[in-house]
Structure formats: structure tokens, C-alpha cells
C-alpha positions, 0 to 999 in steps of 0.5 A: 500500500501507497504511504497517506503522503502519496495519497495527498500528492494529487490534492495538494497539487490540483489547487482548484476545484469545483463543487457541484450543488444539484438536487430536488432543491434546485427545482425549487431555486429557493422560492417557497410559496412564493417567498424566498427562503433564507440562507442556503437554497439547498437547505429549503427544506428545512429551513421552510420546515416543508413536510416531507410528504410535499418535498417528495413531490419534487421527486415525480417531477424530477426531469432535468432535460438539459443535464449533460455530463460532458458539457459539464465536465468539459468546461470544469477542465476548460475553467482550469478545475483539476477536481470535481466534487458532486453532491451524491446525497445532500441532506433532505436525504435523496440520493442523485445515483442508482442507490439500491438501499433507498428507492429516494434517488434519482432512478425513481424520477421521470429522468431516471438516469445515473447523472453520478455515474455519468458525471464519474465517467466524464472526469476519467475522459478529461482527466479530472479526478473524481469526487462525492459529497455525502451527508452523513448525519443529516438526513431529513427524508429518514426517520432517524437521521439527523435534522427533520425534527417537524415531521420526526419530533426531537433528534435527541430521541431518534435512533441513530445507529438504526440510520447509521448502519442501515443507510450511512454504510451501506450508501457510501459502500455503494459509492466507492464500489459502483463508480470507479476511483474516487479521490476524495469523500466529502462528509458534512455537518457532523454535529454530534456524532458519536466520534466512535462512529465517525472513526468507524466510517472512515474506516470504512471509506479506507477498507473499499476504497484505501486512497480516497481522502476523507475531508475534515468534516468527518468530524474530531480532527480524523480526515485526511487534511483540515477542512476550513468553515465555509467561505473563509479563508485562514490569515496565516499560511496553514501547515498541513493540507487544506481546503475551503469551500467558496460560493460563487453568489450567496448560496450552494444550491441554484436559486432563482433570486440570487444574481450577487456574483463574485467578480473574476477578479474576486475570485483570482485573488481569493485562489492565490491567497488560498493557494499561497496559504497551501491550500485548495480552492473549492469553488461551487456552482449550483445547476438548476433544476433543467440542468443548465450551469447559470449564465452568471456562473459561467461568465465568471469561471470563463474569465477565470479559466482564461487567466489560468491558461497564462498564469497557471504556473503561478498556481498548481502545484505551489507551495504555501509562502512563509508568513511575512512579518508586513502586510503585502498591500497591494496583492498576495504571493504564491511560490514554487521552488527557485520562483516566487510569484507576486500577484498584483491586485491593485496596481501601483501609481507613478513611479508604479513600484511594488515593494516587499517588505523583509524579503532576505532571498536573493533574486535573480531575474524578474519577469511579467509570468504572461508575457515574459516582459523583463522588468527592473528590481532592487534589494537592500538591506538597511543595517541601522533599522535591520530592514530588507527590502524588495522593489520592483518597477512595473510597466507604466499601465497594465492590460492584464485588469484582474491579476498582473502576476509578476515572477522573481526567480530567487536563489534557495529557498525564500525566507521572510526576515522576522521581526524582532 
């Protein structure tokens, strides 16, 4: 057997990938009688305490003609993702894959079609790797899983382990037996989950499938490598793997009423900070309930690609950045051995210099990472105030609007000078 460490090797190279949100709950785009719900459209359910009985209604009426695996996939590999995680089965319980442990899942549709196989197979052809989310205590579709208290009464008196082994297991033994290699499993919102449980059920990803990753979500520090709170992003460089799930508007799921986009410039800066930081970007769309990738999601994630395609470099397979002792004002850094990258997010005034602080690596050559353009630097060091300085000269203007990445080749590692 291959060591955990060669298990991690692709995940913490891929830097980039996509979450996929699609459900019943996209057929409803967050609007309940009329209103919108809110929080999490993928959480309407619950949050609108609909009774189970009506939610399951969805489910004969389930019919996403314009769902199309390939498409999808390809422009995942087109916007520079290198993974894909799909919501196999999100908490109001209904599984998108041919489950034979529950007749709740997708083959019990008009669709009636395996989208999580057809999803699997698309990633073998354009080379992403394969992943599944899986809620593993909420369940509001089962009488004793975790979170439907308006039609189940209280969760403290439900009987969990009743859930655990005949639905939990069982499921996510047919995931990782079903459809083919799966990189990573994502478990969510563990609650209060016995941590005796939680162990048993990594335990059980890892005796059918020993190199899928289990995320942090498992719960009680056991997964692979830390998964961090939704949308946030650590201020200092984490010292073992890592990811945080971003949207790219205000929810998971497709809703109806929420055009508040991240600008693809938003997004660029959050994957360097992530990326220099030693983490990966899990960045969310939510398809709707026809199947199609919202328009606003699109035109982001292709300006995002775009840039990747020159700057990738700057990106895959870095590595987190010693913590400076200054902030950086003007960007964020990214670095991979003899190169460090200084992304330029807000572009300097005349004399259109950038300045880092406490840079002790000597620098060899600077150069604009897109097109190769040498540029002028300086380093010095100040011995009465013991300060190391950094400068580069930049271009009068810049045509690159999102991200202006500027690459330092440096002798040996970079080390940052602590303040003391």
C-alpha cells in the first residue's frame, strides 16, 4: 500500500476545484410559496420546515432535460478545475445515483438516469479526478437521521445507529464500489456524532476504497487534511493540507433570486491567497433544476479559466509562502521552488513600484509570468533599522485588469526576515 503522503500528492497539487450543488432543491431555486427562503437554497427544506410528504413531490417531477455530463465536465477542465466534487446525497436525504438501499434517488424520477455515474465517467475522459459529497448525519427524508425534527419530533430521541448502519454504510459502500476511483469523500455537518462512529466510517471509506481522502468534516480532527468553515479563508499560511469551500453568489444550491456574483477578479485573488496559504480552492456552482450551469456562473469561471491558461504556473502545484512579518498591500504571493510569484491586485501609481517588505532571498531575474516582459528590481538591506527590502518597477499601465502576476526567480529557498 501507497504511504497517506502519496495519497495527498494529487490534492495538494490540483489547487482548484469545483463543487457541484444539484438536487430536488434546485427545482425549487429557493422560492417557497412564493417567498424566498433564507440562507442556503439547498437547505429549503428545512429551513421552510416543508413536510416531507410535499418535498417528495419534487421527486415525480424530477426531469432535468438539459443535464449533460460532458458539457459539464468539459468546461470544469476548460475553467482550469483539476477536481470535481458532486453532491451524491445532500441532506433532505435523496440520493442523485442508482442507490439500491433507498428507492429516494434519482432512478425513481421521470429522468431516471445515473447523472453520478455519468458525471464519474466524464472526469476519467478529461482527466479530472473524481469526487462525492455525502451527508452523513443529516438526513431529513429518514426517520432517524439527523435534522427533520417537524415531521420526526426531537433528534435527541431518534435512533441513530438504526440510520447509521442501515443507510450511512451501506450508501457510501455503494459509492466507492459502483463508480470507479474516487479521490476524495466529502462528509458534512457532523454535529454530534458519536466520534466512535465517525472513526468507524472512515474506516470504512479506507477498507473499499484505501486512497480516497476523507475531508475534515468527518468530524474530531480524523480526515485526511483540515477542512476550513465555509467561505473563509485562514490569515496565516496553514501547515498541513487544506481546503475551503467558496460560493460563487450567496448560496450552494441554484436559486432563482440570487444574481450577487463574485467578480473574476474576486475570485483570482481569493485562489492565490488560498493557494499561497497551501491550500485548495473549492469553488461551487449550483445547476438548476433543467440542468443548465447559470449564465452568471459561467461568465465568471470563463474569465477565470482564461487567466489560468497564462498564469497557471503561478498556481498548481505551489507551495504555501512563509508568513511575512508586513502586510503585502497591494496583492498576495504564491511560490514554487527557485520562483516566487507576486500577484498584483491593485496596481501601483507613478513611479508604479511594488515593494516587499523583509524579503532576505536573493533574486535573480524578474519577469511579467504572461508575457515574459523583463522588468527592473532592487534589494537592500538597511543595517541601522535591520530592514530588507524588495522593489520592483512595473510597466507604466497594465492590460492584464484582474491579476498582473509578476515572477522573481530567487536563489534557495525564500525566507521572510522576522521581526524582532
Amino acid at each position: 500500500m501507497k504511504t497517506d503522503r502519496t495519497h495527498k500528492n494529487w490534492f495538494q497539487e490540483a489547487k482548484y476545484g469545483l463543487f457541484i450543488h444539484w438536487g430536488l432543491y434546485a427545482m425549487m431555486g429557493g422560492v417557497f410559496n412564493g417567498r424566498k427562503v433564507p440562507y442556503g437554497a439547498e437547505w429549503i427544506m428545512k429551513n421552510a420546515e416543508i413536510p416531507l410528504a410535499e418535498y417528495r413531490k419534487l421527486q415525480e417531477k424530477f426531469l432535468p432535460v438539459n443535464f449533460n455530463a460532458d458539457s459539464w465536465i468539459r468546461q470544469a477542465a476548460q475553467w482550469g478545475m483539476k477536481y470535481v466534487v458532486f453532491t451524491a446525497k445532500h441532506h433532505d436525504g435523496f440520493a442523485m445515483y442508482d442507490s439500491k438501499v433507498s428507492d429516494y434517488n434519482i432512478m425513481h424520477t421521470p429522468f431516471g438516469r445515473d447523472v453520478t455515474k455519468e458525471l464519474a465517467e466524464a472526469c476519467q475522459k478529461y482527466g479530472l479526478t473524481f469526487c462525492v459529497y455525502y451527508s452523513q448525519m443529516q438526513d431529513w427524508e429518514n426517520e432517524n437521521g439527523w435534522g427533520n425534527t417537524w415531521d420526526f419530533g426531537e433528534d435527541e430521541k431518534k435512533d441513530f445507529k438504526k440510520y447509521f448502519y442501515e443507510k450511512v454504510k451501506p450508501q457510501v459502500k455503494e459509492l466507492l464500489v459502483n463508480y470507479g476511483k474516487i479521490g476524495l469523500i466529502w462528509f458534512d455537518t457532523p454535529y454530534t456524532m458519536p466520534k466512535a462512529l465517525c472513526r468507524e466510517l472512515k474506516d470504512w471509506v479506507k477498507q473499499w476504497q484505501p486512497e480516497c481522502l476523507v475531508n475534515g468534516r468527518i468530524g474530531y480532527g480524523l480526515g485526511d487534511y483540515r477542512q476550513m468553515s465555509d467561505n473563509e479563508i485562514p490569515v496565516l499560511a496553514f501547515p498541513r493540507p487544506w481546503e475551503t469551500p467558496v460560493t460563487l453568489n450567496e448560496t450552494w444550491g441554484y436559486s432563482s433570486v440570487d444574481e450577487n456574483w463574485k467578480t473574476p477578479r474576486e475570485v483570482i485573488e481569493k485562489l492565490a491567497d488560498v493557494a499561497g496559504k497551501g491550500g485548495n480552492l473549492l469553488l461551487n456552482i449550483g445547476p438548476d433544476g433543467t440542468g443548465n450551469i447559470p449564465e452568471g456562473s459561467i461568465k465568471v469561471l470563463d474569465e477565470v479559466g482564461g487567466w489560468l491558461k497564462e498564469n497557471g504556473e503561478s498556481i498548481y502545484a505551489t507551495e504555501a509562502v512563509p508568513d511575512f512579518a508586513y502586510q503585502i498591500r497591494w496583492g498576495r504571493l504564491t511560490m514554487r521552488p527557485g520562483r516566487l510569484y507576486l500577484h498584483v491586485f491593485r496596481y501601483p501609481g507613478f513611479p508604479h513600484e511594488i515593494m516587499l517588505a523583509g524579503l532576505m532571498t536573493k533574486v535573480r531575474r524578474v519577469y511579467i509570468l504572461g508575457t515574459g516582459q523583463e522588468l527592473t528590481f532592487f534589494q537592500s538591506y538597511e543595517i541601522a533599522r535591520d530592514e530588507y527590502r524588495f522593489r520592483v518597477i512595473l510597466p507604466p499601465e497594465s492590460a492584464e485588469e484582474r491579476d498582473l502576476v509578476v515572477c522573481a526567480e530567487v536563489e534557495g529557498p525564500v525566507v521572510p526576515h522576522e521581526l524582532v
